[in-house]
C-alpha positions, 0 to 999 in steps of 0.5 A: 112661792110655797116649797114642800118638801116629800119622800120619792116613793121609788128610792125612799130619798127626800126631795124638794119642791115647789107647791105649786108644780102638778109634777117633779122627777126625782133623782132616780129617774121617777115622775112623781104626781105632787098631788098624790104626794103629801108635803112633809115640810112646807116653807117660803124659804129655798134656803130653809127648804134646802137645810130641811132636804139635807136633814131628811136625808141624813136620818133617812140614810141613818136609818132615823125617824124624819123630823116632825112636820114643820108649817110656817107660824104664821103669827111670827111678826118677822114672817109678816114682815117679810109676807109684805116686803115679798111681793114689792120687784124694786130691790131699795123699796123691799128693804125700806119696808123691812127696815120699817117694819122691824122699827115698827115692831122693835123700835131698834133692830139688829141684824139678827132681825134682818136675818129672821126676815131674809130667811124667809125671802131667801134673797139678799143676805143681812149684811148686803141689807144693812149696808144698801140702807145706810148706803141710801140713808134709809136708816141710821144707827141709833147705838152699837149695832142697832139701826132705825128706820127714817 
């Protein structure tokens, strides 16, 4: 699901949305056509999107300039990894296919590796993940804090 961010016309505060919605009521009581609206912001991530909300409205209530307008890169490899492990429902297949993914790409993966992932899935946190896995010896640690795939 995309999320977007944008300006109420009506009170100046930043709010998000979900892309895919034709309308929103801000705060303020307004209705607003999102296709009239442009997307300040867009990203996969509630929790990225909310971090983005409180950013915005902090510099506009400072009297700042926004950010610049942010669009996922969608090169980044954690990204793709979590494009492929969005769509699966079964909670241990999303994170067998995260885990091999990042030892595909890695080799050994920490869990800021798994962070960069779930923060693009905005579901579980990286330690719930790391823990599920070894839990259903889907992956094993190879060293210190460095885990593999089986």
């Amino acid at each position: 699901m995309k999320y977007g961010l944008i300006i109420c016309p009506k009170c100046g505060m930043a709010r998000g949305v979900e892309a895919e919605k034709k309308t929103t009521t801000c705060q303020c009581g307004r209705e607003i056509e999102l296709k009239r609206m442009k997307l300040k912001f867009l990203t996969d991530s509630p929790l990225e999107l909310a971090d983005s909300v409180a950013q915005a409205n902090a510099a506009l209530r400072g009297g700042e300039q926004l950010p610049p307008e942010k669009k996922p890169n969608r090169k980044d490899p954690f990204f793709v990894i979590a494009e492929r492990a969005k769509p699966v429902k079964d909670p241990i297949e999303r994170m067998r296919i995260i885990a091999k993914g990042l030892t595909d790409l890695k080799g050994n993966f920490g869990i800021e590796d798994v962070r960069k992932v779930v923060s693009v899935l905005g579901k579980d946190s990286a330690e719930d993940i790391i823990a599920r896995l070894k839990e259903h010896n889907l992956i094993y640690e190879s060293g210190a804090g460095a885990y593999r795939s089986i």
